[in-house]
KEKE-3310 file (N, C-alpha, C; in steps of 0.2 Angstrom, whole numbers, plus 5000, padded with zeros to 4 digits):
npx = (4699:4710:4717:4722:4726:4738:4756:4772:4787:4806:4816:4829:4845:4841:4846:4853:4857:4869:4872:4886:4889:4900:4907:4916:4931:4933:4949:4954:4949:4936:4922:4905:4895:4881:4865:4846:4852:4851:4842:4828:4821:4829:4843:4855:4871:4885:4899:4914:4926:4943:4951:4948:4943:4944:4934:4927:4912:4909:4901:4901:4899:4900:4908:4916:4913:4911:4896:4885:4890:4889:4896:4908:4916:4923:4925:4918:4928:4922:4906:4897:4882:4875:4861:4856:4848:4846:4848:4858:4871:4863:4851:4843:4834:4842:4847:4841:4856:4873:4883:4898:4902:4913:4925:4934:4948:4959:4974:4970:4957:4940:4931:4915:4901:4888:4868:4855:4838:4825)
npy = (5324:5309:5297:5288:5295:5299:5303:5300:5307:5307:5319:5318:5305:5295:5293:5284:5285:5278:5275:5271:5266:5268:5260:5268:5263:5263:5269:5267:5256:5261:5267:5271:5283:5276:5275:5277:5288:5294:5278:5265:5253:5247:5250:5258:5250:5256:5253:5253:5245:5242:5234:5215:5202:5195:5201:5211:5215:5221:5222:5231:5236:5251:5247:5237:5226:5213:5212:5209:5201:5207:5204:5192:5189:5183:5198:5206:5221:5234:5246:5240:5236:5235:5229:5231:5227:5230:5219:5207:5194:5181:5184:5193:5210:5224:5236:5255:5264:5269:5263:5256:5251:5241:5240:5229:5224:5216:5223:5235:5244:5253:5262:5268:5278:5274:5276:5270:5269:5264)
npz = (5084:5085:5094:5086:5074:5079:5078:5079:5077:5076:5072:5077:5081:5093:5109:5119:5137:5148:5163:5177:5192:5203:5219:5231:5238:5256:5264:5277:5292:5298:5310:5312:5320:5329:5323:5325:5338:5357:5358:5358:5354:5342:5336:5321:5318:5309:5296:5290:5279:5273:5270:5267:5279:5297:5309:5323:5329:5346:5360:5374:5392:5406:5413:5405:5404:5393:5384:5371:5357:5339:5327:5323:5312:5296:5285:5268:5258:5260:5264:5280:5290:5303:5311:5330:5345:5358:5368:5377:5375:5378:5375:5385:5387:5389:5404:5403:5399:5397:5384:5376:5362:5352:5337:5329:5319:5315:5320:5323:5331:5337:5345:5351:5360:5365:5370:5380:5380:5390)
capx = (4706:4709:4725:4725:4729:4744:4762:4779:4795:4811:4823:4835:4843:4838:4854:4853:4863:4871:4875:4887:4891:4905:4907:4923:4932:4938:4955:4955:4944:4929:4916:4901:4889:4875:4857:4847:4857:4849:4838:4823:4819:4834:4850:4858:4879:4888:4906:4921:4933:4947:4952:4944:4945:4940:4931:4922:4909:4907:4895:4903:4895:4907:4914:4922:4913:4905:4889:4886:4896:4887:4898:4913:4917:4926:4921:4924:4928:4917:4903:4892:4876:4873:4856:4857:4839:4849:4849:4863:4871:4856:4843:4839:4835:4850:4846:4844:4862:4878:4887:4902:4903:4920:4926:4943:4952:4968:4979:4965:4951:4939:4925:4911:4896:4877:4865:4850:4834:4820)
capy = (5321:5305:5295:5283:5302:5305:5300:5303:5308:5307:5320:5317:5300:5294:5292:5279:5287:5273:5278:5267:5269:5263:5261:5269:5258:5266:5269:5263:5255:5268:5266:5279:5285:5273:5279:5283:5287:5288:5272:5262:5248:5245:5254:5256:5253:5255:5253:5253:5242:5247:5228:5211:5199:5195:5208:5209:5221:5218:5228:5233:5240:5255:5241:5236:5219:5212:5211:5204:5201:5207:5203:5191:5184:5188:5203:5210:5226:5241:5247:5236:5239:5228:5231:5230:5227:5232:5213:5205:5188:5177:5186:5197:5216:5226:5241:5258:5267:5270:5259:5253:5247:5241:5237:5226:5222:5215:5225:5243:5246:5261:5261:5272:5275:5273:5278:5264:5274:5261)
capz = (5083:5088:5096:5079:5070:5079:5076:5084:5070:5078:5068:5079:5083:5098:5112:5127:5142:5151:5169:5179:5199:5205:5226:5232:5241:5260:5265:5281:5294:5303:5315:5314:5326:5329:5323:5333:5346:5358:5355:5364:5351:5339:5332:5317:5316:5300:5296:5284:5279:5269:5269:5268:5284:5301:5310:5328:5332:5352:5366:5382:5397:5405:5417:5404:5402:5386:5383:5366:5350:5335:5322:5322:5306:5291:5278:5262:5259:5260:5270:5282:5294:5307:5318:5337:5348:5365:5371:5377:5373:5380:5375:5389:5387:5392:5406:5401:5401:5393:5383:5372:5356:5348:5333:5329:5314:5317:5328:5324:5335:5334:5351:5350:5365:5361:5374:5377:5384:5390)
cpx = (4706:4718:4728:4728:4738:4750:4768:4784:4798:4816:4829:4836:4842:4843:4852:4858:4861:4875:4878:4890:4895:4908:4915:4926:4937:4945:4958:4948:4940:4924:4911:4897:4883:4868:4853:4852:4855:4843:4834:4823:4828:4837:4853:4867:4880:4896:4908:4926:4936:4951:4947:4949:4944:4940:4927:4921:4906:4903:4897:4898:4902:4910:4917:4920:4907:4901:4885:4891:4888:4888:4905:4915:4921:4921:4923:4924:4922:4911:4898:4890:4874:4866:4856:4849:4839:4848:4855:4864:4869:4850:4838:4838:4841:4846:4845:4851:4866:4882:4892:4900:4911:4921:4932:4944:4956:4971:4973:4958:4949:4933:4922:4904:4892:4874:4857:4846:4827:4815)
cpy = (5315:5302:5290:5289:5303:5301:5302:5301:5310:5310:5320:5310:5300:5292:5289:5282:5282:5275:5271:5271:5264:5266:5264:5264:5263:5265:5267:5260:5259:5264:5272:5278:5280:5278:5276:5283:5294:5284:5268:5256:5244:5253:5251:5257:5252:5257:5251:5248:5242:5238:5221:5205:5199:5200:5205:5215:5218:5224:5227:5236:5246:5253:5238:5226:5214:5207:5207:5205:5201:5202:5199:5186:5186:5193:5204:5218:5231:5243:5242:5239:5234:5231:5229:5230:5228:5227:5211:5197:5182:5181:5191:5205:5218:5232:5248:5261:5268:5265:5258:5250:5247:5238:5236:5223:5221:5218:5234:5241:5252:5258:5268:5272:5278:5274:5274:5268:5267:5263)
cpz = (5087:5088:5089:5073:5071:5079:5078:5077:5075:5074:5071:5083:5092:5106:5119:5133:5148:5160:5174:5187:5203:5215:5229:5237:5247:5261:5272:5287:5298:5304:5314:5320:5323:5327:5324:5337:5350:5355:5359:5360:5348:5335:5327:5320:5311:5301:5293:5285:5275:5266:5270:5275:5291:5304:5316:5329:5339:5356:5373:5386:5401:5411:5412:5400:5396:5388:5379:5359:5343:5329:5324:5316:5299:5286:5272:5265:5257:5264:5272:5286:5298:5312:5325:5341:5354:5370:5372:5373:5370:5377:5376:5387:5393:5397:5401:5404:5396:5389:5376:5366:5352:5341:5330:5324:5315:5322:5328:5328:5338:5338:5350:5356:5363:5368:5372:5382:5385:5392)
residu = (UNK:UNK:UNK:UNK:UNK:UNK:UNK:UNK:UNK:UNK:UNK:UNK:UNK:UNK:UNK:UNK:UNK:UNK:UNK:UNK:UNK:UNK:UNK:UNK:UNK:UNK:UNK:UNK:UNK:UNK:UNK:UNK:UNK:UNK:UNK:UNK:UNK:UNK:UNK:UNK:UNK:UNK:UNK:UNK:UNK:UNK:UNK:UNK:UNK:UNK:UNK:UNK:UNK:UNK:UNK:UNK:UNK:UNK:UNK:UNK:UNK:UNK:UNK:UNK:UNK:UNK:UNK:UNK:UNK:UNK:UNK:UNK:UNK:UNK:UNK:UNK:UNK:UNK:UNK:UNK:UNK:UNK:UNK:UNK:UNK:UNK:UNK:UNK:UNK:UNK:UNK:UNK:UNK:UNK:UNK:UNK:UNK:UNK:UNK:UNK:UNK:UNK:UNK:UNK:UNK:UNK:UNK:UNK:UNK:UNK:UNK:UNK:UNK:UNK:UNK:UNK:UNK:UNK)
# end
């Protein structure tokens, strides 16, 4: 037998299934838990926006005094991921310890704490 012998019949027609995926759009804005947490190199944050407009994701220390600003700019709506490297500002590596993350849309802000392990 050879492959020039053989032949494909289709008694039946042949049906394309078209799959569409469509992203929900949240209902208001959320902060989740950083991944890892805790973290030596870099963290993930990810976050929701139920609306489009400007947005700041900042890094506190738990005196209360910011560190760096991730994110300050406008978004659209739906989910974002920002990476973190546990540097400040400038540049410098941050200590290990406890700390803050905020996130402020307008008059809502939703803080979360991440644990930096060096």
């Amino acid at each position: 037998m050879y492959l020039d012998d053989i032949r494909l019949l289709a008694s039946d027609p042949i049906t394309a299934v078209v799959e569409t995926y469509q992203t929900p759009t949240p209902q208001h804005v959320s902060l989740e838990q950083n991944s890892p947490n805790p973290f030596n190199s870099t963290t993930t944050i990810r976050f929701n926006l139920a609306t489009a407009g400007p947005v700041e994701l900042v890094i506190y220390n738990l005196a209360g005094q910011q560190l760096a600003v991730l994110v300050n700019e406008s978004r659209e709506i739906g989910r974002h991921t920002v990476q973190w490297d546990g540097r400040d500002q400038a540049g410098y590596a941050l200590a290990s310890g406890v700390y803050l993350y905020c996130l402020r849309m307008g008059e809502r802000t939703v803080s979360r704490r991440l644990v930096l392990v060096r």
